[in-house]
LUMMARVEX-641360 format. One record per residue (C-alpha): residue number from 1; residue in three letters; x, y, z. Coordinates in pm, 1 decimal. Example, Ala and Ser with C-alpha at 12.3 -4.5 7.8 and 13.67 -1.06 7.14 Angstrom:
% residues 2
     k     r         c1         c2         c3
     1   ALA     1230.0     -450.0      780.0
     2   SER     1367.0     -106.0      714.0
% end
This chain:
% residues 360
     k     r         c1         c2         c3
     1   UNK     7477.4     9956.7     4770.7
     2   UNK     7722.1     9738.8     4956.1
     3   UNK     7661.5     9962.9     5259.2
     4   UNK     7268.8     9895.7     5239.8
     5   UNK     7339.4     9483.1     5171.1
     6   UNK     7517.5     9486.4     5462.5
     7   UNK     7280.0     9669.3     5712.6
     8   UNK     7001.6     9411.7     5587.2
     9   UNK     7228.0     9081.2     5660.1
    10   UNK     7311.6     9299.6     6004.8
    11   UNK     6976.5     9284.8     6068.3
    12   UNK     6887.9     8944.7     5951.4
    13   UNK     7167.5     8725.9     6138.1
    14   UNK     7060.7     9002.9     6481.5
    15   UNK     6696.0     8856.3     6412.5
    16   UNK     6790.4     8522.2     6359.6
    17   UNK     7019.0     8507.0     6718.9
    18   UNK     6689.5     8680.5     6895.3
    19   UNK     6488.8     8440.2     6760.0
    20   UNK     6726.2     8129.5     6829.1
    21   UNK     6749.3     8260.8     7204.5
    22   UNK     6334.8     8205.6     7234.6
    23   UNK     6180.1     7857.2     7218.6
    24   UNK     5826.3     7724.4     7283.1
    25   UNK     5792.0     7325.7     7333.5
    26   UNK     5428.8     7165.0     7302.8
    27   UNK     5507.5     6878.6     7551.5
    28   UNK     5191.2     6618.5     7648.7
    29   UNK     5124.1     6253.6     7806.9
    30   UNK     4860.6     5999.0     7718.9
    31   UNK     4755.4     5748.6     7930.0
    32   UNK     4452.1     5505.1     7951.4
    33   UNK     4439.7     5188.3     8162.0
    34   UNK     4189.7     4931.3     8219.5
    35   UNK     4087.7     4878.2     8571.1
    36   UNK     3902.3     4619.2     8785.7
    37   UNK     3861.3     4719.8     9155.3
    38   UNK     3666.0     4514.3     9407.6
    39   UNK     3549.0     4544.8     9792.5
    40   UNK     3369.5     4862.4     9785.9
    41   UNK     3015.8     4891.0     9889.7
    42   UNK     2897.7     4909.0     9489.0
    43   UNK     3095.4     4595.9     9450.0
    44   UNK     3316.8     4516.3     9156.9
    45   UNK     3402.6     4794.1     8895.8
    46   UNK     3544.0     4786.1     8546.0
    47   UNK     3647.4     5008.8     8350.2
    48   UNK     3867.5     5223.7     8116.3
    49   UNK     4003.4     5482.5     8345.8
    50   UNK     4259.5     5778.6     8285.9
    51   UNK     4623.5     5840.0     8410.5
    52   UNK     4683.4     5498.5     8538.4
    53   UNK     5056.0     5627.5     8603.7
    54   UNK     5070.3     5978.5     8489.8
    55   UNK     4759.8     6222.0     8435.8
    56   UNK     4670.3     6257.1     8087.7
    57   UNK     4760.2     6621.6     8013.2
    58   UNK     4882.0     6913.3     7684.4
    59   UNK     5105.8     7177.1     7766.9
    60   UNK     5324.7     7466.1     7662.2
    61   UNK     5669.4     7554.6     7812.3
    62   UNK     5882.4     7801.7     7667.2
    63   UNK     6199.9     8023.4     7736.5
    64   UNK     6366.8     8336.2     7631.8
    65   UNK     6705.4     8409.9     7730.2
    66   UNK     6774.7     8778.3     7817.0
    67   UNK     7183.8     8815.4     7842.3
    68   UNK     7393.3     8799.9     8143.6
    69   UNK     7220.6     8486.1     8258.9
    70   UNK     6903.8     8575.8     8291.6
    71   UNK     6586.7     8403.3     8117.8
    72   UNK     6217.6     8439.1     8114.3
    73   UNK     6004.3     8121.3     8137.7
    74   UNK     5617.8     7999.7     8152.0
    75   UNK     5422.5     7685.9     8149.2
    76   UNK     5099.6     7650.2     8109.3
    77   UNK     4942.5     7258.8     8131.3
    78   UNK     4610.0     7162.2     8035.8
    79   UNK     4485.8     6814.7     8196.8
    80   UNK     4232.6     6605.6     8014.6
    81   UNK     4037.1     6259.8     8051.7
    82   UNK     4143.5     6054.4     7768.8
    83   UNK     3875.6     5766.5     7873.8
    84   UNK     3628.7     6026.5     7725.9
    85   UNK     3810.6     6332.4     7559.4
    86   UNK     3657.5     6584.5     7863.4
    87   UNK     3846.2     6854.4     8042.0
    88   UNK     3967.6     6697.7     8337.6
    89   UNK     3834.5     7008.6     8546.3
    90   UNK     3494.7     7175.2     8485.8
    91   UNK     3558.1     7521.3     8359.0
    92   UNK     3920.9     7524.5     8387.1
    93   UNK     4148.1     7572.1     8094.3
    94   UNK     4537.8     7499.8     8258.9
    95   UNK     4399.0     7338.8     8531.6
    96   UNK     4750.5     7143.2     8587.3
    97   UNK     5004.2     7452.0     8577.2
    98   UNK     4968.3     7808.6     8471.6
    99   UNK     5312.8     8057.4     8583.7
   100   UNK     5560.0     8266.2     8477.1
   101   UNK     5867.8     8390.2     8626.4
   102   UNK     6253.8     8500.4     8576.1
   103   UNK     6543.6     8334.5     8620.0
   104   UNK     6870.9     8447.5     8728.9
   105   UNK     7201.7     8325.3     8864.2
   106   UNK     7063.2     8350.3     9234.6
   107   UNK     6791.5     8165.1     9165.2
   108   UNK     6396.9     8156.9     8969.8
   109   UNK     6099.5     8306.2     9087.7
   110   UNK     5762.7     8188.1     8929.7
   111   UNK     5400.9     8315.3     8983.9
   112   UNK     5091.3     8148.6     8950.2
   113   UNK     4936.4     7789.4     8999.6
   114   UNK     5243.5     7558.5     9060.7
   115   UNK     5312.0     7196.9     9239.4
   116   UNK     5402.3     7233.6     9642.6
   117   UNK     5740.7     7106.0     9738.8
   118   UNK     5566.2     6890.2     9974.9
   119   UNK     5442.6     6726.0     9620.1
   120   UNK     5778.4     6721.1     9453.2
   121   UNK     5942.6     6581.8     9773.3
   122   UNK     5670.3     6279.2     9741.6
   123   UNK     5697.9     6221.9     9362.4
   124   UNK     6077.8     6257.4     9312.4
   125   UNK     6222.2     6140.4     9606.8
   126   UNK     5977.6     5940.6     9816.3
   127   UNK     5738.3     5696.5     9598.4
   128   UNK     5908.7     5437.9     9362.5
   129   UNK     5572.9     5476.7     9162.9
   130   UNK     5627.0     5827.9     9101.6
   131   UNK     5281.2     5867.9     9293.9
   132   UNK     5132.1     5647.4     8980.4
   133   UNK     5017.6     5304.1     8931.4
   134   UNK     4761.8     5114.9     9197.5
   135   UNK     5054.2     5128.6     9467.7
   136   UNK     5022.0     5495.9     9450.2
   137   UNK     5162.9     5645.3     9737.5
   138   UNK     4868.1     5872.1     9736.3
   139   UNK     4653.6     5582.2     9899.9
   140   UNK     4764.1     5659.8    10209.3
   141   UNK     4935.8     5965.7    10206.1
   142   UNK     4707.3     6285.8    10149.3
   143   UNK     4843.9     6355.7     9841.7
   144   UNK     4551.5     6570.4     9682.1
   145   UNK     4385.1     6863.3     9665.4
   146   UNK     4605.7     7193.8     9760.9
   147   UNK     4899.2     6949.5     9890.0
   148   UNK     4918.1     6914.1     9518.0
   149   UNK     4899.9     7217.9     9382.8
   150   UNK     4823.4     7609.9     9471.8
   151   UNK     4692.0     7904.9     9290.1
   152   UNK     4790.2     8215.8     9369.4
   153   UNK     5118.8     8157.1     9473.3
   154   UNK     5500.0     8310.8     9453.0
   155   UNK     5770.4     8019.6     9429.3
   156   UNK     6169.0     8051.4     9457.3
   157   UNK     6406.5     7776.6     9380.9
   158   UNK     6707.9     7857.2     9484.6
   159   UNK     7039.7     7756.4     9261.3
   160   UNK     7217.1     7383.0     9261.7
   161   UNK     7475.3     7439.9     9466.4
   162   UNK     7738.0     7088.3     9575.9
   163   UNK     7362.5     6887.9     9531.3
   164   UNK     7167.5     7077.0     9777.8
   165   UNK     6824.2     7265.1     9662.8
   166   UNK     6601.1     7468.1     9845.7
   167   UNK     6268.2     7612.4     9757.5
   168   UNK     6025.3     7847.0     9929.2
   169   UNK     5631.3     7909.5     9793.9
   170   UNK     5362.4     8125.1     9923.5
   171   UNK     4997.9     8126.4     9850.1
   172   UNK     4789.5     8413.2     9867.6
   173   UNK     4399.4     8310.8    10057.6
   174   UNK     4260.5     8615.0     9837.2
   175   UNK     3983.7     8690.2    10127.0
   176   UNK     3873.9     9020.3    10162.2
   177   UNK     3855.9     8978.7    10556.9
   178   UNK     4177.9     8827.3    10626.6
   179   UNK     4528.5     8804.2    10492.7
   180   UNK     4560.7     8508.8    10680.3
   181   UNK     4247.7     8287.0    10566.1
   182   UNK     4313.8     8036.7    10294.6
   183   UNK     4646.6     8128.4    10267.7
   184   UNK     4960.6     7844.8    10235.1
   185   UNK     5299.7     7815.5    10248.5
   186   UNK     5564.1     7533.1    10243.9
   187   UNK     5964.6     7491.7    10129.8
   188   UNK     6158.7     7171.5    10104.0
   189   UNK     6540.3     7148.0    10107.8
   190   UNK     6734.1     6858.2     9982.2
   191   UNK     7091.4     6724.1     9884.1
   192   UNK     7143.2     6454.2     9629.3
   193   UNK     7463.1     6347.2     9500.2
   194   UNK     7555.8     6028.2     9316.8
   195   UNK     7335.6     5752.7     9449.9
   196   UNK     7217.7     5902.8     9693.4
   197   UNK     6888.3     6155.8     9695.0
   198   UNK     6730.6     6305.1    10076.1
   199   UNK     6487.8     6570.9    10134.5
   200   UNK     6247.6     6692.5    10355.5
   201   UNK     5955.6     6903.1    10251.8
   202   UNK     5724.7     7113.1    10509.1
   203   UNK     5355.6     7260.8    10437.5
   204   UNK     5116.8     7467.4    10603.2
   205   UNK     4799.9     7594.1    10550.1
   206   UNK     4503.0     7772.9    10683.9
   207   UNK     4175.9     7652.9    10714.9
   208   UNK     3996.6     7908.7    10853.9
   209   UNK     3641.1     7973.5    10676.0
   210   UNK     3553.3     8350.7    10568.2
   211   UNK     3282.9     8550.3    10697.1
   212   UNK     3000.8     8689.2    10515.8
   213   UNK     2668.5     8887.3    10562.3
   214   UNK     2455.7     8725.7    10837.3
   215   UNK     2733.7     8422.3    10837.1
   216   UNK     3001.5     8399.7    11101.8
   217   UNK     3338.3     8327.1    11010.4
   218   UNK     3505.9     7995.2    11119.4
   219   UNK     3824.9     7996.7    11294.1
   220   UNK     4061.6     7639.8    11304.5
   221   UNK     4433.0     7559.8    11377.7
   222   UNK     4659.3     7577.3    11089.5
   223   UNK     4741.3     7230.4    10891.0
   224   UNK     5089.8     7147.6    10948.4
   225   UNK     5245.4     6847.2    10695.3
   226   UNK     5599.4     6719.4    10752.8
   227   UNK     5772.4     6486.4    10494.8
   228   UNK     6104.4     6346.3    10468.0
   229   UNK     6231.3     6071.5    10217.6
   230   UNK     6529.3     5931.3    10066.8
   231   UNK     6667.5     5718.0     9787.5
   232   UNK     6950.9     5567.7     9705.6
   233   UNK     7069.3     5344.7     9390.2
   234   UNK     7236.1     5013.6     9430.5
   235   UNK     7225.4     4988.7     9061.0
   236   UNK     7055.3     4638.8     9110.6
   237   UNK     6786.8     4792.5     9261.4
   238   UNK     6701.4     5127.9     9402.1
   239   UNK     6575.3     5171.6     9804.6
   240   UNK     6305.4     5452.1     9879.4
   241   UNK     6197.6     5506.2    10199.4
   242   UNK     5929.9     5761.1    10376.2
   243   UNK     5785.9     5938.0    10645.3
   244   UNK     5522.7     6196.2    10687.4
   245   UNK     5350.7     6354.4    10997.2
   246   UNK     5009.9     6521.2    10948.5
   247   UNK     4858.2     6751.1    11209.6
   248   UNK     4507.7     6928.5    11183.0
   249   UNK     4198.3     7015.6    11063.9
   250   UNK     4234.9     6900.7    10689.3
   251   UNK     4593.5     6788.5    10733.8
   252   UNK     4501.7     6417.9    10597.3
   253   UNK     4209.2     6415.3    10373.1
   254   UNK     4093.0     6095.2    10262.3
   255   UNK     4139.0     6072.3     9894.4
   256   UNK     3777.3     5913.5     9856.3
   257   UNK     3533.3     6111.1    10058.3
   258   UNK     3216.6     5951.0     9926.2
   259   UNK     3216.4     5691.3    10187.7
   260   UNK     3292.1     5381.8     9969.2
   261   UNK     3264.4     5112.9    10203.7
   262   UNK     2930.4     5210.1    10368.7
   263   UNK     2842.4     5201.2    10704.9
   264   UNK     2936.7     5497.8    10964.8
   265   UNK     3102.8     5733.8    10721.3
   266   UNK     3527.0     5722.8    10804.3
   267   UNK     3681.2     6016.7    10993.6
   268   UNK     3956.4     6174.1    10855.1
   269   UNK     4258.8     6214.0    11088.4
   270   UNK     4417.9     6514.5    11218.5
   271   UNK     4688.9     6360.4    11400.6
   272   UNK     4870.8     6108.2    11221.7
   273   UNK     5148.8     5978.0    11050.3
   274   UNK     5228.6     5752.3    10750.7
   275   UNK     5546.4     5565.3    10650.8
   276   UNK     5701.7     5380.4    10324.2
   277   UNK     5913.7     5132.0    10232.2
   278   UNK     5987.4     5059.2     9826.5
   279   UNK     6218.1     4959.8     9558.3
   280   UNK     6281.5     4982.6     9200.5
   281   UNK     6446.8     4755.6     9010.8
   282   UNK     6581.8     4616.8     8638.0
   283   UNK     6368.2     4322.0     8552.5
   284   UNK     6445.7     4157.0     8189.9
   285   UNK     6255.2     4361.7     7947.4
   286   UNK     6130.9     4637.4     8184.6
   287   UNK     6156.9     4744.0     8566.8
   288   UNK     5943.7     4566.3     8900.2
   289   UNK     5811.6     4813.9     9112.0
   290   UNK     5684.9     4762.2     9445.1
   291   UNK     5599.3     4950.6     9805.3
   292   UNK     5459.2     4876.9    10138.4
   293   UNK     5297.4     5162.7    10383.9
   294   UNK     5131.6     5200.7    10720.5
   295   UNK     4905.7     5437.4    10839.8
   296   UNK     4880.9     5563.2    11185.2
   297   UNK     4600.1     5732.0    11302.6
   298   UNK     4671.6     5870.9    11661.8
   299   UNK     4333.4     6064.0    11753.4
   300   UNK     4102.0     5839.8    11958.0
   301   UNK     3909.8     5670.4    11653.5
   302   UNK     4197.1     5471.8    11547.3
   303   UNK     4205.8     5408.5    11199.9
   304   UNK     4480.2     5286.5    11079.3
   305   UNK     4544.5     5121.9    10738.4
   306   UNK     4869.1     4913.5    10554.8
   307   UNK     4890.9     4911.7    10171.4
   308   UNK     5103.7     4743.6     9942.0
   309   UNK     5119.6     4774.6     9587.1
   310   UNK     5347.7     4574.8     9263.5
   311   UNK     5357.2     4671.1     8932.1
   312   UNK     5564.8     4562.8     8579.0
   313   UNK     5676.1     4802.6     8345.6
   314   UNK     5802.8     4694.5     7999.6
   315   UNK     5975.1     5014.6     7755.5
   316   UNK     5815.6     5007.8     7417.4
   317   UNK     6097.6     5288.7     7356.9
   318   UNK     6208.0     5627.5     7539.8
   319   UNK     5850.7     5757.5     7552.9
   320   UNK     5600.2     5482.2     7517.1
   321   UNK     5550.0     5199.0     7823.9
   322   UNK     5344.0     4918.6     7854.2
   323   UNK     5280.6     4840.3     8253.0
   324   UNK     5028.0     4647.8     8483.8
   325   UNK     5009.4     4713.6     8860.7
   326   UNK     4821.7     4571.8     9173.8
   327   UNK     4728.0     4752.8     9512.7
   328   UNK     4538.0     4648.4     9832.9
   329   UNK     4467.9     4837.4    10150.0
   330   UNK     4353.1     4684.0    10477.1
   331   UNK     4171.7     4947.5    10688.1
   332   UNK     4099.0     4928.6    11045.3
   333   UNK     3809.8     5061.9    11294.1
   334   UNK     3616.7     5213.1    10990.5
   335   UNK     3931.4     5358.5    10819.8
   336   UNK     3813.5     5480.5    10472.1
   337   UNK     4117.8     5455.4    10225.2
   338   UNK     4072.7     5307.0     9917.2
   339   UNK     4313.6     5192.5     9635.0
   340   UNK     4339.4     5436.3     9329.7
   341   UNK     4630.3     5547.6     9060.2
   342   UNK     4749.9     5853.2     8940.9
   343   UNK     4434.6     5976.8     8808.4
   344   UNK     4158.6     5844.4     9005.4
   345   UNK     4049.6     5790.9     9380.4
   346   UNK     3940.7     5470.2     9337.6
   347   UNK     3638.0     5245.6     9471.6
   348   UNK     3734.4     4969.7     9683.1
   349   UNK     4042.3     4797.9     9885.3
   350   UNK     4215.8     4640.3     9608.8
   351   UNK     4260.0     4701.4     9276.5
   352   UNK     4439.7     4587.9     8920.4
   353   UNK     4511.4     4823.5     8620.4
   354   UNK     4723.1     4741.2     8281.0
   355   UNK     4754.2     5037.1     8025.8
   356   UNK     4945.0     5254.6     7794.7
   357   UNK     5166.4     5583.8     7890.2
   358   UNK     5303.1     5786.8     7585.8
   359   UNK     5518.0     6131.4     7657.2
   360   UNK     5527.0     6311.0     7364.8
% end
């Protein structure tokens, strides 16, 4: 009898440590922010928009460790309009992030839809607005699209080792013709140690179109997208600083393509480069914000664009900020930017916003 009471509480306490080594975290942000925007060709908009700093969004992350230092991990990340309770993709479920991978003492390997390191370099190192808020870096650099994100893809991030990282990703195209169309790839490798946070960040992808019955295919120079940025924290404030060189066909997309200024549609550049300056700093009862940028569009069209952008944020607690933020852009020969946030494109040059993030 004692034999048999043992074996069960053997096999309780064995179930209990496998279970304890496996956990599953529902993580999520709301945000809403109300937004007036002014000098696009429809004229003045307001409006309750979503994501004013952060993309409203649901997710699951979880872990299992597997001995000897090695763990199995996944996240998948759902995004979602708060303004109006939609999907914020059309017939996508974890639009955001969907992967899975291993990790091991030499390093993780995920597969799936993930963030580029071009991305990462721009949101953790680069912009003091965490590309959020109306001074967005994303209003001048072409932060969308698959500089955001990639399906398809194989990632590896290599170990911390004396504050340098390193990471490598790969995106399939998935075309039946060509191993080469559609396909991506970037890295970024970086070293941050006390105060002080650098790293540069490289993408490429291809353009080239497909062929199919009766349609020729379409062949174009790679995209090529260069990055490097820096931080460091004076503990009175802290300095960011940025600079990005964008080379072909689809290299620098303009965040708003629908032509919101009228007139002789813009051209977007593929041969340019953009630069930032920002800080961050301890205000009483929450933290300033602010950046200035410059565009410069070297093909023989010549539009160029500065931004600037300021924005307040005051703690409720850990998770929940209040925060109001103000962006212009002044375009040049026709240049086509316009001033957005986090979640939206936006419709003219300038632009206010003041809403709510939770984390939860």
């Amino acid at each position: 009898m004692n034999k048999k009471l043992l074996s069960v509480l053997s096999l309780a306490l064995g179930a209990n440590a496998a279970f304890a080594q496996s956990s599953v975290t529902i993580y999520g942000i709301a945000d809403a922010a109300i937004v007036h925007e002014r000098g696009g060709a429809g004229g003045n908009v307001n409006k309750i928009t979503n994501g004013g700093v952060s993309a409203s969004r649901i997710g699951f992350r979880g872990n299992e460790e597997l001995g000897d230092g090695m763990s199995a991990f996944f996240t998948l990340e759902n995004g979602y309009r708060i303004d109006n309770g939609e999907v914020d993709v059309a017939g996508t479920l974890f639009n955001r992030q969907a992967f899975v991978g291993l990790k091991t003492r030499a390093g993780a390997l995920s597969i799936g839809r993930q963030y580029t390191p071009w991305h990462q370099t721009l949101g953790q190192v680069a912009d003091p607005f965490v590309t959020g808020y109306a001074g967005t870096s994303k209003n001048l650099f072409p932060d969308s699209g698959t500089n955001v994100r990639t399906s398809n893809t194989i990632q590896y991030t290599a170990p911390v080792m004396q504050g340098f990282t390193a990471d490598l990703a790969y995106s399939f195209g998935e075309q039946a013709s060509s191993s080469k169309t559609g396909r991506q790839m970037g890295g970024s490798i970086g070293y941050a140690s006390g105060k002080l946070a650098v790293r540069y960040a490289y993408n490429k992808k291809n353009t080239d179109v497909a062929g199919s019955p009766g349609v020729a295919p379409i062949s174009r120079d790679d995209s090529t997208n260069h990055l490097i940025a820096a931080n460091y924290n004076f503990t009175v404030l802290k300095l960011h600083a940025a600079y990005g060189r964008d080379k072909g066909f689809n290299s620098a997309p303009i965040q708003n393509p629908n032509n919101p200024f009228g007139g002789v549609r813009p051209t977007p550049s593929t041969n340019s480069n953009a630069m930032l300056l920002g800080l961050s700093a301890p205000v009483p009862d929450g933290t300033l914000i602010a950046s200035v940028m410059r565009k410069d569009d070297r093909t023989n069209v010549d539009q160029d664009a500065r931004a600037w952008g300021v924005a307040y944020v005051y703690a409720l607690s850990k998770r929940s900020t209040l925060y109001t933020s103000y962006g212009a852009v002044v375009n040049k020969n026709g240049a086509g930017y316009t001033v957005g946030s986090n979640g939206e494109t936006g419709s003219g040059d300038r632009a206010f916003n003041a809403g709510m993030r939770h984390a939860f």
